[in-house]
N, C-alpha and C positions, 0 to 999 in steps of 0.2 A: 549110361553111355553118353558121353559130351556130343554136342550138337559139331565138331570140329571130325571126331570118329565114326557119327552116323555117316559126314559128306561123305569120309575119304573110302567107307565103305562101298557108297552106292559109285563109287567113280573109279570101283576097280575090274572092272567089266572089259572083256577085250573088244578089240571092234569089231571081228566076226561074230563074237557072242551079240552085238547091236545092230548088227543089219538083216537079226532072226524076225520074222512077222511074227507079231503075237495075235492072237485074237484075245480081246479085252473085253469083257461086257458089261457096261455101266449099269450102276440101279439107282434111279434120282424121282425126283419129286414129279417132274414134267418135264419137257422138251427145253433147253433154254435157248429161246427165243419167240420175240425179238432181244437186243440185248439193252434190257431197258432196269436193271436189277444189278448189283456189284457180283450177285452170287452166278446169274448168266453168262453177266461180261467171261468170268472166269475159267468157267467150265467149258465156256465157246470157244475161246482164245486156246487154251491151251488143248484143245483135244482135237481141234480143227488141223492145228499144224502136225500132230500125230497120224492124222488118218492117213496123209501120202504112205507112212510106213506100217503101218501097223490097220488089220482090219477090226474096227471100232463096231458094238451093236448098242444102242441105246436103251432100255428098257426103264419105262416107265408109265405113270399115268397119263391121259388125255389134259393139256391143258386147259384153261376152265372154258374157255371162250374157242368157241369153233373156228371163228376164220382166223386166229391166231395158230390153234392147232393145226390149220391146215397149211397155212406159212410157216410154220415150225417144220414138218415134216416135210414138204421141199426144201428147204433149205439144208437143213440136216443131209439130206440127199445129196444136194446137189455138194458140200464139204468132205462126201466122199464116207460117212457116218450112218447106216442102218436102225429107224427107229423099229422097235416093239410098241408099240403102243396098247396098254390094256383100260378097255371102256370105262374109266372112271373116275370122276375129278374128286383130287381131296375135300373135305366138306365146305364151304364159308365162316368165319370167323363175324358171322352175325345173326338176330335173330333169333327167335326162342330156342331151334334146334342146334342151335351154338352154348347158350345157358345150359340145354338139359344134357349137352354131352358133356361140360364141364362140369357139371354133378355129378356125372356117370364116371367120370375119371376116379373123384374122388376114392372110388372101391378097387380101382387098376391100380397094381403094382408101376404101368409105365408110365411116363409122363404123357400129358394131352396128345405133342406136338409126334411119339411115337404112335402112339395108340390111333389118332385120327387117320395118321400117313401110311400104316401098315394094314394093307386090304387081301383078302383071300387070291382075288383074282391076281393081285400082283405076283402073290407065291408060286399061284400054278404056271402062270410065265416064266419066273424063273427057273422051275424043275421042268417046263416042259420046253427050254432053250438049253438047257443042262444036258438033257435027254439027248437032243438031236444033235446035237455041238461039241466038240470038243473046247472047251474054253481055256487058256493060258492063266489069264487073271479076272478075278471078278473086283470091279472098281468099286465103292460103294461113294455114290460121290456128295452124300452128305447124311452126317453120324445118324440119324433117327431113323434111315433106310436099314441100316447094318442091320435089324431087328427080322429083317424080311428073309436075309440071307440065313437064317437059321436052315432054312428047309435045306441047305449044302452042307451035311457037317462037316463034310471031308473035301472041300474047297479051298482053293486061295481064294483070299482076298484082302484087299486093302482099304479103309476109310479114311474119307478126307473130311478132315474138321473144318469146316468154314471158320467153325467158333468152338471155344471151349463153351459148350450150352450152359453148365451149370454157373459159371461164372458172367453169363446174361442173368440166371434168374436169380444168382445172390445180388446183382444189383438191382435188381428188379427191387428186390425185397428191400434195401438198405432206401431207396428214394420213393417207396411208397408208404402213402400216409395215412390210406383208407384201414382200419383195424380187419375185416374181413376180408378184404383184397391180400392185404400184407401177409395173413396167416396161408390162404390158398397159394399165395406166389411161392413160401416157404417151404410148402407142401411139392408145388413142382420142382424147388432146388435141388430139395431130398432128392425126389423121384431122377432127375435128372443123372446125381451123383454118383448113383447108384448104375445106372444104364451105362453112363459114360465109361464107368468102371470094368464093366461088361468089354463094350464094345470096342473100346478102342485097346484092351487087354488081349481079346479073341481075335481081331484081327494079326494078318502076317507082316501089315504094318500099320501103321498110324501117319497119317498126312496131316501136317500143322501149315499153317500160312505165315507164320512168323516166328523167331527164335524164342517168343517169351511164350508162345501158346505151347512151344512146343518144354521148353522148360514147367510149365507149370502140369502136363501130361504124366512126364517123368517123377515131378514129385508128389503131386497130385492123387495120380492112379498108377502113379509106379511103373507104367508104359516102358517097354523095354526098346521096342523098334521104334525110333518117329525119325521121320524127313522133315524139313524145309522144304516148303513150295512156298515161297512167298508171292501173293498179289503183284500181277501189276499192270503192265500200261501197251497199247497198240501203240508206240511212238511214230510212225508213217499217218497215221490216224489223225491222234493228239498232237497238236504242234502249234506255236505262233503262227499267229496270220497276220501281224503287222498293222493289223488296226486299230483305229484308237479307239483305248478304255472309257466308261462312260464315270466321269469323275462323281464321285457320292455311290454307287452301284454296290450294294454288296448280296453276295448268290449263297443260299442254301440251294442245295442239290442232294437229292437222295431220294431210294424207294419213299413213298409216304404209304405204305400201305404195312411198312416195319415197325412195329412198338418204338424201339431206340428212337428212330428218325422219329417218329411224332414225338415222342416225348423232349427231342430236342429242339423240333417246331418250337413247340407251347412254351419252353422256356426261353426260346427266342423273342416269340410275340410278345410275353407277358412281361418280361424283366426288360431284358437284352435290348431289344432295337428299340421302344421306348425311349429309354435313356440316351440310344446314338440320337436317336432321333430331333431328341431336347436340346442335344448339345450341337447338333449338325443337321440344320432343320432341310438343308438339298439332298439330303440321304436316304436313299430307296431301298428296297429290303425286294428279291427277284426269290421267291422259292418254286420249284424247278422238280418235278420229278411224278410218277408214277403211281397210277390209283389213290389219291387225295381222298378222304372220307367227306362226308359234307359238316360238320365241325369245321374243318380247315378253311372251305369255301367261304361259312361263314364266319368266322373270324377273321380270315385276309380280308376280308371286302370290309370290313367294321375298322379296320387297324389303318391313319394313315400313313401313307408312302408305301403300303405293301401291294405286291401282285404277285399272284398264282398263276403258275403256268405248268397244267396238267398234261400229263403223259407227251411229250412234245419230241417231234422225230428224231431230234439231233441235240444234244446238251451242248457242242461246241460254240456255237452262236451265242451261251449265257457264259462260258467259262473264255469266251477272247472278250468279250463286251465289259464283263465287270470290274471292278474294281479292287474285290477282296473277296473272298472264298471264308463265309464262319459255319465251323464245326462244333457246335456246341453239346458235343455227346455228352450224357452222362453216366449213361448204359453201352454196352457193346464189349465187343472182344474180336480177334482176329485182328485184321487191318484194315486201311480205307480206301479202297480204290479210287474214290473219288480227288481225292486229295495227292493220288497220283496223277489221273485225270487233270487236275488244275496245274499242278506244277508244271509236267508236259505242254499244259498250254501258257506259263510263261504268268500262272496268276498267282498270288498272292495268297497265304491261307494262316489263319487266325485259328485255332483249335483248344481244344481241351487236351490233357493230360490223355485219358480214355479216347478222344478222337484220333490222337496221333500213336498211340499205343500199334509197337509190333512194325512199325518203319523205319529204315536206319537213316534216320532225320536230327539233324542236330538244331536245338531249341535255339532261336536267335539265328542259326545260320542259313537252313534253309526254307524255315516256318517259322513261325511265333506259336509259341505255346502257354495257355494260362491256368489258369486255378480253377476261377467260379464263373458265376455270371458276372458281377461285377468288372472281375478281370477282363474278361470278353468285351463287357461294354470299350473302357478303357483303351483297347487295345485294336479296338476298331476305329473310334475315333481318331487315333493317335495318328494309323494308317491311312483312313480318309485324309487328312492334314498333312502328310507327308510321304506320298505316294511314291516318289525316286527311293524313298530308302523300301517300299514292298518291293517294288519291279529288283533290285538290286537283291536282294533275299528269294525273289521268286527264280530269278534266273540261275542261282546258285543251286536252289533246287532242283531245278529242270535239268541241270546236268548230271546230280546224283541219281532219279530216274531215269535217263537216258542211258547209263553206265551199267546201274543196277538191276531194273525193272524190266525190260522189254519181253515180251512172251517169248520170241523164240529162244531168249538163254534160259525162262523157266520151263518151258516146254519138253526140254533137252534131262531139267532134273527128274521131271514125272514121269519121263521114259527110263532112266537109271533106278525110280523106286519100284515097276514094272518087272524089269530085268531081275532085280534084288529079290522081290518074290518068285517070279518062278525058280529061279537058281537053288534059293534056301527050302522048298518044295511046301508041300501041303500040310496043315498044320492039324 
């Protein structure tokens, strides 16, 4: 089915069949909030502006940190959203009992990131909300959850891919150089492959975030149902504020607590800004974002012209101030909100191939896109030195976000992929 048939499908719904309440019941990792992660922005954005219509129940784990979790579950409330909350936080991704579970996977059929996420207690939640509830749709709102939803055989439900997983961890594998790392990362692709195949097969749909994830589903795993929900952007939120740019400034921004993003840190630090650095010795490197490991700490503060700025309330203040936004993915899938994020605010963005993947962004016209590291270097410098021609690329941008991205026009599809499962009934 062309990604042109799926639209025209979910957009043949009458408008009394849309002004039906559904009760919808999500199953995620934790509460998303605050929105300090691309995967929360999203999930908050777009389920926020649903809930006026539609009665929303959240069901998930404890997030890991208590006074978060307890600002998550107000909040949640107060957008009109009912959390479940079950006692239990996913494990820590450190530490001996991090090693010995990743041993222990080795004998699981599922991948780590399944197997650590899907807990007993969550199950009995959802059968014992199943129980009491009449439920319209079960949401599943990120693929490794789908695993949980077994205990429904005879349920709707729908998953949303943030990411094609397995095509994280073939590039895992393809940029790692450790022999024993390489062959484990290889081992979760498989495991991965095989899940995906499952999960997004059994579900009554398949949620993709961009045309090419959702393309690569289709040929991939042979996926028969998938939507577009593309990424995007709070634009009343995001927006110039007219002040001046700090010339030399350029912003990494993103979780630091995601593989991708570090591993695009490190290739920033070590190759990349280096070299701006040599060639454009007023040039500052601002990295920006959420749960830092201490590796990071110590390496920004060793590295000069760099500064860390951890978990910090408001990213806007770093995307009006800078000068150029580098994306130097070389892992990832999905799309970048960030990079929505900056456009909206009027900045400049420098990317990899893999970073801008899955936005309808035209290379030169409303981002720069490059090859490698080198490329990157290059092309930040270039940018530092001739800043009227970013802003003029960047604003061109900002109007392709503003057109295309805004949550409430995506809002509006994830309520049509909704409607599409109940209508086509239980699977």
């Amino acid at each position: 089915m062309t990604t042109a048939t799926s639209e025209k499908l979910l957009s043949n719904h009458s408008f009394s069949a849309r002004q039906s309440a559904l009760h919808v019941a999500v199953v995620d990792e934790e509460l998303p909030y605050p929105l300090n992660s691309g995967k929360r922005i999203r999930t908050l954005n777009l389920l926020k502006r649903l809930a006026s219509r539609h009665r929303i129940t959240y069901i998930c784990h404890r997030n890991a940190a208590a006074d978060e979790a307890r600002r998550a579950e107000r909040y949640l409330l107060e957008c009109g959203i009912e959390p479940v909350i079950v006692e239990r936080s996913v494990p820590r991704k450190s530490g001996l009992g991090f090693y010995a579970r990743l041993t222990a996977n080795l004998f699981s059929p599922l991948p780590y990131s399944v197997a650590t996420h899907t807990s007993a207690a969550l199950c009995r939640a959802i059968q014992d909300h199943a129980a009491r509830n009449r439920i319209d749709v079960w949401h599943c709102e990120w693929t490794p959850y789908a695993h949980a939803l077994r205990v429904l055989p005879d349920a709707r439900w729908l998953v949303v891919a943030h990411n094609v997983e397995s095509l994280i961890w073939q590039r895992y594998h393809e940029t790692e150089t450790h022999p024993l790392k390489r062959w484990y990362i290889r081992g979760q692709w498989r495991k991965f492959e095989r899940f995906e195949q499952w999960a997004l097969g059994a579900a009554a749909s398949a949620v993709a975030v961009s045309p090419e994830d959702a393309a690569r589903m289709r040929t991939d795993f042979h996926v028969r149902r998938v939507a577009v929900v593309d990424n995007g952007v709070d634009t009343s939120h995001f927006h110039p504020a007219g002040d001046a740019r700090i010339p030399g400034q350029i912003l990494f921004l993103g979780s630091l607590d995601w593989r991708p993003n570090l591993d695009a840190v490190r290739l920033l630090l070590e190759r990349i800004f280096p070299e701006v650095h040599k060639r454009e010795s007023a040039a500052r490197l601002c990295i920006v974002g959420r749960n830092p490991p201490e590796w990071l700490f110590r390496e920004a503060a060793l590295c000069p012209g760099v500064k860390l700025h951890p978990n910090p309330p408001d990213v806007r203040p770093f995307l009006r101030a800078s000068a150029v936004m580098a994306v130097p993915l070389r892992i990832g899938g999905g799309s970048r909100l960030k990079i929505l994020e900056a456009l909206a605010c009027g900045l400049h963005v420098v990317s990899t191939r893999v970073g801008a993947e899955g936005l309808c962004l035209v290379p030169g016209r409303h981002l720069d896109v490059v090859d490698d590291a080198d490329g990157m270097a290059a092309a930040l410098v270039h940018c530092l030195r001739e800043p009227a021609r970013g802003e003029s690329i960047a604003e061109q941008g900002r109007r392709v976000v503003v057109e295309r991205y805004d949550w409430s026009v995506l809002a509006e599809k994830l309520e049509r992929v909704w409607f599409d499962c109940v209508q086509r009934g239980a699977r």
